[in-house]
Biopython code that builds the backbone (N, CA, C, O; Angstrom):
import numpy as np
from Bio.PDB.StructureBuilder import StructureBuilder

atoms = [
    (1, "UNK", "N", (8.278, 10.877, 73.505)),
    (1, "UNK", "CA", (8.335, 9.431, 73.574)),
    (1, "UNK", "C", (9.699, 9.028, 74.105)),
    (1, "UNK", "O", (10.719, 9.648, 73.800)),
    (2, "UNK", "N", (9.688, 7.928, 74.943)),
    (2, "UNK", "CA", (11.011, 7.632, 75.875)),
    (2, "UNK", "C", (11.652, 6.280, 74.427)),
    (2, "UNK", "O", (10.908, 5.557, 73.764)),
    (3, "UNK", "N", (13.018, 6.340, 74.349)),
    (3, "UNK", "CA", (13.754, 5.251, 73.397)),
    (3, "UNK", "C", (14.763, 4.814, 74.577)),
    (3, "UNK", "O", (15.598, 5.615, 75.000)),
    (4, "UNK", "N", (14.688, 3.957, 74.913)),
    (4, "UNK", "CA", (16.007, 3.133, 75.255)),
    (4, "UNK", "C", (16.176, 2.072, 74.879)),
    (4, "UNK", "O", (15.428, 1.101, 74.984)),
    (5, "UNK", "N", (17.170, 2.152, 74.407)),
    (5, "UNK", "CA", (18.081, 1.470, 73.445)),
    (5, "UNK", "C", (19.850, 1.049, 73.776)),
    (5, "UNK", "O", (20.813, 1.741, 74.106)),
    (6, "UNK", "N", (19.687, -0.320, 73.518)),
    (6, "UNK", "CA", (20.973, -0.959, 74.060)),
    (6, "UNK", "C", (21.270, -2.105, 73.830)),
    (6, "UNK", "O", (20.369, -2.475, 73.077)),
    (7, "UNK", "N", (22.246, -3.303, 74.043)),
    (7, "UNK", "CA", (22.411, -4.531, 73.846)),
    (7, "UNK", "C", (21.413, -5.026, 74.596)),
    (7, "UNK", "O", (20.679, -4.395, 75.356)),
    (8, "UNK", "N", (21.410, -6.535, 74.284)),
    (8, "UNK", "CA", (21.117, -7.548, 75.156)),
    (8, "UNK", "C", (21.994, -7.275, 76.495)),
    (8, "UNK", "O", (23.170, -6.919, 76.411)),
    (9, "UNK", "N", (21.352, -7.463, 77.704)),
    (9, "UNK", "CA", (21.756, -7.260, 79.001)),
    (9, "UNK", "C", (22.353, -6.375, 79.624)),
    (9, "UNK", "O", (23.008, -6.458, 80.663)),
    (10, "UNK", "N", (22.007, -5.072, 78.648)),
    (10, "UNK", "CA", (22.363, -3.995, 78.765)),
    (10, "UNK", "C", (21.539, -3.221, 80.167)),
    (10, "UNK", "O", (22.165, -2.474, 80.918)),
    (11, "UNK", "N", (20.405, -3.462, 80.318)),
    (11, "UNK", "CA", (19.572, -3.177, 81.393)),
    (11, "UNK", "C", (18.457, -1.617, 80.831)),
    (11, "UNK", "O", (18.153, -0.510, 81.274)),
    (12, "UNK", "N", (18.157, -2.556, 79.491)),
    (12, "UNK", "CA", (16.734, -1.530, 79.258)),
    (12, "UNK", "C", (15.518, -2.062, 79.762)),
    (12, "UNK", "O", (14.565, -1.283, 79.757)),
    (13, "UNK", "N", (15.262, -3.638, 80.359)),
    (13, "UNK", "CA", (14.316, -3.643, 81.033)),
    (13, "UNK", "C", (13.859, -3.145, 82.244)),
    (13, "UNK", "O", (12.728, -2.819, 82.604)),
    (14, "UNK", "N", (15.585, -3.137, 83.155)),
    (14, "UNK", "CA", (15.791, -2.533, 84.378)),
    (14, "UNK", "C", (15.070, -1.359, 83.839)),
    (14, "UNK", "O", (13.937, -1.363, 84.321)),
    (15, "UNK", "N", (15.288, -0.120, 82.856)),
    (15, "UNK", "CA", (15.420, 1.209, 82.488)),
    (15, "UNK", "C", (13.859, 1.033, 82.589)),
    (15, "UNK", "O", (13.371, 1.624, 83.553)),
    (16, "UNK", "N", (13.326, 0.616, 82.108)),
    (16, "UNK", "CA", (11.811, 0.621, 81.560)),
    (16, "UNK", "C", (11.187, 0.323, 83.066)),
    (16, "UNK", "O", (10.486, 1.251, 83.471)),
    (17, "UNK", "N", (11.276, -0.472, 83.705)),
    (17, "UNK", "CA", (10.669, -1.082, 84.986)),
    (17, "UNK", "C", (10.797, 0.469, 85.764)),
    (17, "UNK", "O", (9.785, 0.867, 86.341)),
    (18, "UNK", "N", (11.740, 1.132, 85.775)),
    (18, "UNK", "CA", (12.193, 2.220, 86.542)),
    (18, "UNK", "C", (11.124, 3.330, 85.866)),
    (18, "UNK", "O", (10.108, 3.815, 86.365)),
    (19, "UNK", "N", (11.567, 3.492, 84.899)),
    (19, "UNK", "CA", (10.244, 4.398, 83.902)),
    (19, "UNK", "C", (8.714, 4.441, 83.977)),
    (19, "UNK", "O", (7.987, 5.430, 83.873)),
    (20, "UNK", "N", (8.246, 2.654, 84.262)),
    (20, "UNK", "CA", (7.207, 2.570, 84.586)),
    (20, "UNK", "C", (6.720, 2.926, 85.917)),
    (20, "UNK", "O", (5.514, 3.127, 86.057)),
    (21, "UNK", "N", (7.483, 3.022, 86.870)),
    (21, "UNK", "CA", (7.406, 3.594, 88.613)),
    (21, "UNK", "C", (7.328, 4.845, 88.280)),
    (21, "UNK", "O", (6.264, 5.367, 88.611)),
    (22, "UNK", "N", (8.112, 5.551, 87.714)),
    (22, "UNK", "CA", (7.942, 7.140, 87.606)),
    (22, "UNK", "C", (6.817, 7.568, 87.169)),
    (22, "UNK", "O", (6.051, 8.277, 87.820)),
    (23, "UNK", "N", (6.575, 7.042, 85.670)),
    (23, "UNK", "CA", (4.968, 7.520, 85.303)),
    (23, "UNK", "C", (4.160, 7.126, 85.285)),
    (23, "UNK", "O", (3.289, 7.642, 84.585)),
    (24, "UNK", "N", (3.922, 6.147, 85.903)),
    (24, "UNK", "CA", (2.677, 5.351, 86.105)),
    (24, "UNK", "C", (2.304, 4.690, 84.985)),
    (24, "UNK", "O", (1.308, 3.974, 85.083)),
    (25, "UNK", "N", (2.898, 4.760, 83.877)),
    (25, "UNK", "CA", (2.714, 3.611, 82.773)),
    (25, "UNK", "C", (2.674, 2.166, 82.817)),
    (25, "UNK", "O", (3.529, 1.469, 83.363)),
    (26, "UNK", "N", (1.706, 1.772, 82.254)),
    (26, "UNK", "CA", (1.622, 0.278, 82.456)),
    (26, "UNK", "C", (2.929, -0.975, 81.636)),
    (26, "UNK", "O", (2.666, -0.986, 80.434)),
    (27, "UNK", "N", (3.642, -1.539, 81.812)),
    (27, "UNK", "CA", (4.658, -2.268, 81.191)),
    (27, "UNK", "C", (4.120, -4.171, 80.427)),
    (27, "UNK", "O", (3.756, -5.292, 80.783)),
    (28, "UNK", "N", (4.458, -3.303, 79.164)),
    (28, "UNK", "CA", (4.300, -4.126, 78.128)),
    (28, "UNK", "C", (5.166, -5.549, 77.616)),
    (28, "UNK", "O", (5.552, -5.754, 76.465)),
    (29, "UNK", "N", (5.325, -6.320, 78.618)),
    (29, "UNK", "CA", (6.695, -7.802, 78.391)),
    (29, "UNK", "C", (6.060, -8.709, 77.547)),
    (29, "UNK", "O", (4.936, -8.623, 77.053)),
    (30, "UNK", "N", (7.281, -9.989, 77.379)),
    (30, "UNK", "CA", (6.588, -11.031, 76.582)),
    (30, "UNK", "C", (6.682, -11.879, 77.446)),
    (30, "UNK", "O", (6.236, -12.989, 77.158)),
    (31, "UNK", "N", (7.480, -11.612, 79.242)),
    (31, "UNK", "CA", (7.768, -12.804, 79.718)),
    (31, "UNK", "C", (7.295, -12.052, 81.337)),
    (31, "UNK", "O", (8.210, -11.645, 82.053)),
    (32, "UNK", "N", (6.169, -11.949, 81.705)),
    (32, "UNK", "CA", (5.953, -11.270, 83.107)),
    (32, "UNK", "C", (6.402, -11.679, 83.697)),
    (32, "UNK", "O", (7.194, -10.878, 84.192)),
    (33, "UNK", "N", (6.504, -12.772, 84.188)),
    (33, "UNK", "CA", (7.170, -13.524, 85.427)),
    (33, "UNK", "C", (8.491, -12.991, 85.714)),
    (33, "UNK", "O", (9.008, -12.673, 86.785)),
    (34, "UNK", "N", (8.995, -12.958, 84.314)),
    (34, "UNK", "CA", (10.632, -12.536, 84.549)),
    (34, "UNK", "C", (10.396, -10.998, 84.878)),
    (34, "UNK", "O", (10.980, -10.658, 85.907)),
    (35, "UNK", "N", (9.864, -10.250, 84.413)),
    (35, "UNK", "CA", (9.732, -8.796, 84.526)),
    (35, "UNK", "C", (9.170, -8.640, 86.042)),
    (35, "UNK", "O", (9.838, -8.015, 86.866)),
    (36, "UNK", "N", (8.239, -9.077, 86.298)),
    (36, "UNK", "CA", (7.555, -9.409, 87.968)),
    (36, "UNK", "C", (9.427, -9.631, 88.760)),
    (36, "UNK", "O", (10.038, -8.581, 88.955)),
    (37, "UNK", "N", (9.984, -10.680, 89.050)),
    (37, "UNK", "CA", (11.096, -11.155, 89.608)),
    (37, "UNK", "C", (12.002, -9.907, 89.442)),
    (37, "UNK", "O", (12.425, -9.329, 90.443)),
    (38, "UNK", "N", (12.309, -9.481, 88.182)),
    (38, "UNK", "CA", (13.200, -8.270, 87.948)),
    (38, "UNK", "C", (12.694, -7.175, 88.569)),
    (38, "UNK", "O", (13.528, -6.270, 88.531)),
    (39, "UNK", "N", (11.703, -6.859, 89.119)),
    (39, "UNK", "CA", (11.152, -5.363, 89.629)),
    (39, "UNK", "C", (11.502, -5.659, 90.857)),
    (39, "UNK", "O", (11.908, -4.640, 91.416)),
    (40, "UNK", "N", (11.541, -6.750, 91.661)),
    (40, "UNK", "CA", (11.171, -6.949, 92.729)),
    (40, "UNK", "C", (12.796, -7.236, 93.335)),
    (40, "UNK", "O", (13.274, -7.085, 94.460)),
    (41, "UNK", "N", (13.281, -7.631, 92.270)),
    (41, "UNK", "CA", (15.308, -7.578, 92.382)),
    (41, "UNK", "C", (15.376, -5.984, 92.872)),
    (41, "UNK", "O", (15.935, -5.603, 93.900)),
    (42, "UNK", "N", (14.758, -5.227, 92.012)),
    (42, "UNK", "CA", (15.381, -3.841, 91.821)),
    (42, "UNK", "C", (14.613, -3.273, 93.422)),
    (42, "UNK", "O", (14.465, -2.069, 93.627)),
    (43, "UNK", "N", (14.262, -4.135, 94.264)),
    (43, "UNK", "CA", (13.121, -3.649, 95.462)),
    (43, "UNK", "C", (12.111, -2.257, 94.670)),
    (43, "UNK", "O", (11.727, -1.315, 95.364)),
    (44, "UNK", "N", (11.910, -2.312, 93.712)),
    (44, "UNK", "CA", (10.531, -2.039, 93.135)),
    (44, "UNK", "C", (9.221, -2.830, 93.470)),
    (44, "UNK", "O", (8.957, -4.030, 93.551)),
    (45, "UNK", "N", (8.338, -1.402, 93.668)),
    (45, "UNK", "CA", (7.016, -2.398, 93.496)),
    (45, "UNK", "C", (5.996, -1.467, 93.086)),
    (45, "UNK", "O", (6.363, -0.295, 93.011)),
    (46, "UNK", "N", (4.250, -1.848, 92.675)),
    (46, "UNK", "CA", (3.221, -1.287, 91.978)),
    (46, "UNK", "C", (3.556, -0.775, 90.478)),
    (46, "UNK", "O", (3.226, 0.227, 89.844)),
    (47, "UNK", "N", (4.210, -1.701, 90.245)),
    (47, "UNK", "CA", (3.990, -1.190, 88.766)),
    (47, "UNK", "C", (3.408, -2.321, 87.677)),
    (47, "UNK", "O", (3.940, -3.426, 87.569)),
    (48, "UNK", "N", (1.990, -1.815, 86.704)),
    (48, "UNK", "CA", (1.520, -2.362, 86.547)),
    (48, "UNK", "C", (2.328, -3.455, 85.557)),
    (48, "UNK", "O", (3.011, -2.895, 84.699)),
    (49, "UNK", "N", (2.355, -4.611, 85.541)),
    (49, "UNK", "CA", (2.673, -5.424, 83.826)),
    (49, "UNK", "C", (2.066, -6.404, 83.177)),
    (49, "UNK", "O", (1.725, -7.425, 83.775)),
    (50, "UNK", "N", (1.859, -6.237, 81.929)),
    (50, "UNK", "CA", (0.785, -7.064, 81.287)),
    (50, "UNK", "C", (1.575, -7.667, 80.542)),
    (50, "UNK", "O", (2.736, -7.267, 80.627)),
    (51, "UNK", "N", (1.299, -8.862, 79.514)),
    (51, "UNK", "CA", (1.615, -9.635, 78.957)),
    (51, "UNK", "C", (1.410, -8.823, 77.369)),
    (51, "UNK", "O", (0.586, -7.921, 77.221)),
    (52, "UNK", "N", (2.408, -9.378, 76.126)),
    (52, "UNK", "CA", (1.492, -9.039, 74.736)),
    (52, "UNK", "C", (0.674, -9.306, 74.526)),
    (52, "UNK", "O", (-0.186, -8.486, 74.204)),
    (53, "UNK", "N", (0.373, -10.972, 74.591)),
    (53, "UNK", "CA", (-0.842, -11.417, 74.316)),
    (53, "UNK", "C", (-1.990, -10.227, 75.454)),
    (53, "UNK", "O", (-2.902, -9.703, 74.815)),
    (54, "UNK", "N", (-1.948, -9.975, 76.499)),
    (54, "UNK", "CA", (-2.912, -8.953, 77.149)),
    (54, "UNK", "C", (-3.387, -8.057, 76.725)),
    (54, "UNK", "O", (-4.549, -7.653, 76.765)),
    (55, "UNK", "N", (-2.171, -7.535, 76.113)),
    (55, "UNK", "CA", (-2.245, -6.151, 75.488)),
    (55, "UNK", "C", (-3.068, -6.205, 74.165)),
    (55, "UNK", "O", (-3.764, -5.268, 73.774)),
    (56, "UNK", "N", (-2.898, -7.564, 73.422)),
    (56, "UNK", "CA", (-3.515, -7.579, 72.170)),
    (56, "UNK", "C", (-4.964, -7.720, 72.468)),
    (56, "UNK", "O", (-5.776, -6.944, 71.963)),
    (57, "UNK", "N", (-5.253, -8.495, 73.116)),
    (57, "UNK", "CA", (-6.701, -8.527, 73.757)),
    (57, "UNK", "C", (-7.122, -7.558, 74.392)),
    (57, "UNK", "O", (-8.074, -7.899, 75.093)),
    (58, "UNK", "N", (-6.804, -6.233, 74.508)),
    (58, "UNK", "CA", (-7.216, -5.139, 74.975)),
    (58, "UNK", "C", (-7.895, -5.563, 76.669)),
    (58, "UNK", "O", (-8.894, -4.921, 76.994)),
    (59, "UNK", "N", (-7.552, -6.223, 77.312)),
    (59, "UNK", "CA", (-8.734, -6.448, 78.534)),
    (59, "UNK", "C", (-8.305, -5.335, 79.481)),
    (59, "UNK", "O", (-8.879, -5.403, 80.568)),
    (60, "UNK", "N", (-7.544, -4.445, 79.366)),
    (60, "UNK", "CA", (-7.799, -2.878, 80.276)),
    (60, "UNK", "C", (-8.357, -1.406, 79.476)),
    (60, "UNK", "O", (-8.744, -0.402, 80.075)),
    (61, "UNK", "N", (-8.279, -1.586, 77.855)),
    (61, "UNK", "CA", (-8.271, -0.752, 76.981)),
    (61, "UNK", "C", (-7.001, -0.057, 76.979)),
    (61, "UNK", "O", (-5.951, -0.458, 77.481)),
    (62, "UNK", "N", (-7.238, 1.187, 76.269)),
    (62, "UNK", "CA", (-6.137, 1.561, 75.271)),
    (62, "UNK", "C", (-6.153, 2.898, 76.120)),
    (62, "UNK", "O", (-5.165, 3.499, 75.699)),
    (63, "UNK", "N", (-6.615, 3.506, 76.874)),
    (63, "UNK", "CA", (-6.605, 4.588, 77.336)),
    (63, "UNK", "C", (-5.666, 4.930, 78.437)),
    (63, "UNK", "O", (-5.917, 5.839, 79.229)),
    (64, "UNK", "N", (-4.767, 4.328, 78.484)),
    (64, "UNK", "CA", (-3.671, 4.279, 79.399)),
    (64, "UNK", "C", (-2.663, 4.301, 78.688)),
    (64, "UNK", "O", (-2.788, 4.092, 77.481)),
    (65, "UNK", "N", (-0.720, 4.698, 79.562)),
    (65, "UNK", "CA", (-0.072, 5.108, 78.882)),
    (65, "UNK", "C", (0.726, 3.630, 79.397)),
    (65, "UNK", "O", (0.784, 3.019, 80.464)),
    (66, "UNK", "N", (1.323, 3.421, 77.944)),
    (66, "UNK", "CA", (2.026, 2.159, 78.015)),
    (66, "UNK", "C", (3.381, 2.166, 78.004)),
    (66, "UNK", "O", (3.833, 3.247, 77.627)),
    (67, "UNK", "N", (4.223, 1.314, 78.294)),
    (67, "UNK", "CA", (6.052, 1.294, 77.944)),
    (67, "UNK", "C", (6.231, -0.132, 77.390)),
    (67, "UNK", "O", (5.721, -1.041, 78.045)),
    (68, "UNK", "N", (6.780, -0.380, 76.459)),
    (68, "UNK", "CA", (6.859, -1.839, 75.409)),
    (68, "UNK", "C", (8.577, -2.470, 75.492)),
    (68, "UNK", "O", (9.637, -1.959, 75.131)),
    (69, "UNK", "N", (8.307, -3.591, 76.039)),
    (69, "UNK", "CA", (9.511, -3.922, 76.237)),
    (69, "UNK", "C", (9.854, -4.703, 75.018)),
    (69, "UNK", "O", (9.450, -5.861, 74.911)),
    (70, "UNK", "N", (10.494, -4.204, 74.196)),
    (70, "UNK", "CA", (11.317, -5.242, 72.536)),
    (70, "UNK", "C", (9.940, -5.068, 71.609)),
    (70, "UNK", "O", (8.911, -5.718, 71.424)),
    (71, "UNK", "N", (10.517, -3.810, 71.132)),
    (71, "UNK", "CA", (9.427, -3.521, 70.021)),
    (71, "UNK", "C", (9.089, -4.594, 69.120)),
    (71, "UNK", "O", (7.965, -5.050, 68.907)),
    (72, "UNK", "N", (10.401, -5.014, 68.516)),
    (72, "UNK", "CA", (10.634, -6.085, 67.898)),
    (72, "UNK", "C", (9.915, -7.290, 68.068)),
    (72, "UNK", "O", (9.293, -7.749, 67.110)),
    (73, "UNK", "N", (9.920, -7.823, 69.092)),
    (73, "UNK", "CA", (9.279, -9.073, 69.686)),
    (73, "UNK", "C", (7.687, -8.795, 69.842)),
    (73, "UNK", "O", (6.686, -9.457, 69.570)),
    (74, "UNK", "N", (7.875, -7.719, 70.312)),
    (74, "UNK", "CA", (6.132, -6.944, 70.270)),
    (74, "UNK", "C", (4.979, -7.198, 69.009)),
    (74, "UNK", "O", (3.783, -7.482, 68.944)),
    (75, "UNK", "N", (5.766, -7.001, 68.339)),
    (75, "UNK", "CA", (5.404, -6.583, 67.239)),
    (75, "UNK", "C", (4.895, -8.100, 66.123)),
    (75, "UNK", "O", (3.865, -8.240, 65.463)),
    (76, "UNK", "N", (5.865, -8.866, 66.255)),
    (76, "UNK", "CA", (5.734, -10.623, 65.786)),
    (76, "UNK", "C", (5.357, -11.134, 66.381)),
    (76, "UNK", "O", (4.878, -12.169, 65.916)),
    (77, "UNK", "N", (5.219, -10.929, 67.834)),
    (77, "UNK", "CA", (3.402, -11.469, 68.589)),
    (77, "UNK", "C", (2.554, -11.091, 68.170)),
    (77, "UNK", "O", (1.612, -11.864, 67.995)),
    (78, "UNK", "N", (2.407, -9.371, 67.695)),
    (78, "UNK", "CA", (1.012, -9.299, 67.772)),
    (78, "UNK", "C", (0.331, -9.572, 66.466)),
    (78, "UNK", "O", (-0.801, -10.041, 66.352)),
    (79, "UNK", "N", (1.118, -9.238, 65.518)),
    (79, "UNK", "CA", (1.297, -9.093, 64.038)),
    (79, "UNK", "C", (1.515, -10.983, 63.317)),
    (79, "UNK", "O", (0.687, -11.447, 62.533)),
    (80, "UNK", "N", (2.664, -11.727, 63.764)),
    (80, "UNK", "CA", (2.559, -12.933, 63.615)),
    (80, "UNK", "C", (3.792, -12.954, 62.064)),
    (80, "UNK", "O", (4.100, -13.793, 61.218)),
    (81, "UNK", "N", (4.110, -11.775, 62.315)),
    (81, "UNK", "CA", (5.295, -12.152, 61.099)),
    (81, "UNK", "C", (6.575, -10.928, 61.412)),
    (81, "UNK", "O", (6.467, -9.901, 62.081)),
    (82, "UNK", "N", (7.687, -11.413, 60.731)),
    (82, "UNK", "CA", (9.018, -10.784, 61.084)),
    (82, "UNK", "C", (8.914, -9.105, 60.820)),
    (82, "UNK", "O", (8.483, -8.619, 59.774)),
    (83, "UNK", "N", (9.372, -8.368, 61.922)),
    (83, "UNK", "CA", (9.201, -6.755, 61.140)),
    (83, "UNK", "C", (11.027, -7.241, 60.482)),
    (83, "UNK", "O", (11.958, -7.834, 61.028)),
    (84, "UNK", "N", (10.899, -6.785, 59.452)),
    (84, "UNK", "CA", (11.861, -6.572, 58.712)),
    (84, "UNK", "C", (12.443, -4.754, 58.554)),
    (84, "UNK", "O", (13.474, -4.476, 57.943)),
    (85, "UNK", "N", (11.820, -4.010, 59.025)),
    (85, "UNK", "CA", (12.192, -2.748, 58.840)),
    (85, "UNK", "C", (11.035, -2.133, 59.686)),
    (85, "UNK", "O", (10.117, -2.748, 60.228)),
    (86, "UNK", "N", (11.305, -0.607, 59.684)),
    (86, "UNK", "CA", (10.585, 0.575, 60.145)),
    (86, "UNK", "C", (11.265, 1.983, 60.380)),
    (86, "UNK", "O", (12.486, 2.077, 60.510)),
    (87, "UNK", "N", (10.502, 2.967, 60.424)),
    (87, "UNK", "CA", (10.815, 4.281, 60.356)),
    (87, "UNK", "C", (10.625, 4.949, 61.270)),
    (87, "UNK", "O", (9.625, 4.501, 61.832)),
    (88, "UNK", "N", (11.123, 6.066, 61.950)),
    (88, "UNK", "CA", (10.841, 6.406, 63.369)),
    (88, "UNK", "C", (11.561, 7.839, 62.860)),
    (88, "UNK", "O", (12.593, 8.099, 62.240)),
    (89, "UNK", "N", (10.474, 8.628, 63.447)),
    (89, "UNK", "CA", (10.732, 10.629, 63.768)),
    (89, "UNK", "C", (11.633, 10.707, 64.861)),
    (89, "UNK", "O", (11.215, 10.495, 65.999)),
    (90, "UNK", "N", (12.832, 10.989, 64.643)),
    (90, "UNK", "CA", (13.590, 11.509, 65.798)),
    (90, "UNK", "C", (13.709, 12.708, 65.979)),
    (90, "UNK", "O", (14.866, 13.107, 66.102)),
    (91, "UNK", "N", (12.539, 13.772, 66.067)),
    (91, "UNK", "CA", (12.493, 15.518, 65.666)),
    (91, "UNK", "C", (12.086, 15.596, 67.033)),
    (91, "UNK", "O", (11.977, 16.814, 67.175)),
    (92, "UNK", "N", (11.889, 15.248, 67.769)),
    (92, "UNK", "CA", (10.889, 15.462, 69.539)),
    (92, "UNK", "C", (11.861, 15.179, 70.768)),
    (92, "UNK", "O", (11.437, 15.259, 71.921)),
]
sb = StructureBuilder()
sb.init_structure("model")
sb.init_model(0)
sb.init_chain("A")
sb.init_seg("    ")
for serial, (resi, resn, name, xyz) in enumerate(atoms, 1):
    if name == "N":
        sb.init_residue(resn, " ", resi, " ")
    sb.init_atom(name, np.array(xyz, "f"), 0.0, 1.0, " ", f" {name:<3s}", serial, name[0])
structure = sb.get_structure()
């Protein structure tokens, strides 16, 4: 599993947009437009990006490999309340 991790404007969306060109993973934002504009800064292109709300509605299914931009934010869209914590295997 890929972690990047950094400040605000640190350029993990850049990181992720780049990630998603390499493996063909589909990219998970809360704000496409901006993520669309940012790929296209980076003269990137074909990489897929969906919205949360998209993603929660499953309208491509689940059988594809995804990259999630702000777990955090991810997560209180889809869920509808604050993550206050979580646990994560760093053994891989």
């Amino acid at each position: 599993m890929y972690r990047i991790l950094g400040k605000r404007g640190s350029g993990k969306t850049t990181n992720l947009i780049t990630l998603a060109k390499e493996t063909g993973a589909i990219l998970v934002v809360s704000n496409v437009d901006y993520a669309v504009n940012k790929m296209y800064q980076l003269g990137i292109t074909g990489v897929d990006i969906m919205s949360y709300t998209q993603f929660a509605d499953n309208k491509r299914g689940y059988d594809k490999q995804y990259l999630i931009d702000d777990i955090e934010g991810f997560t209180k869209a889809i869920f509808g309340k604050n993550l206050i914590g979580y646990s994560q295997t760093i053994d891989d």
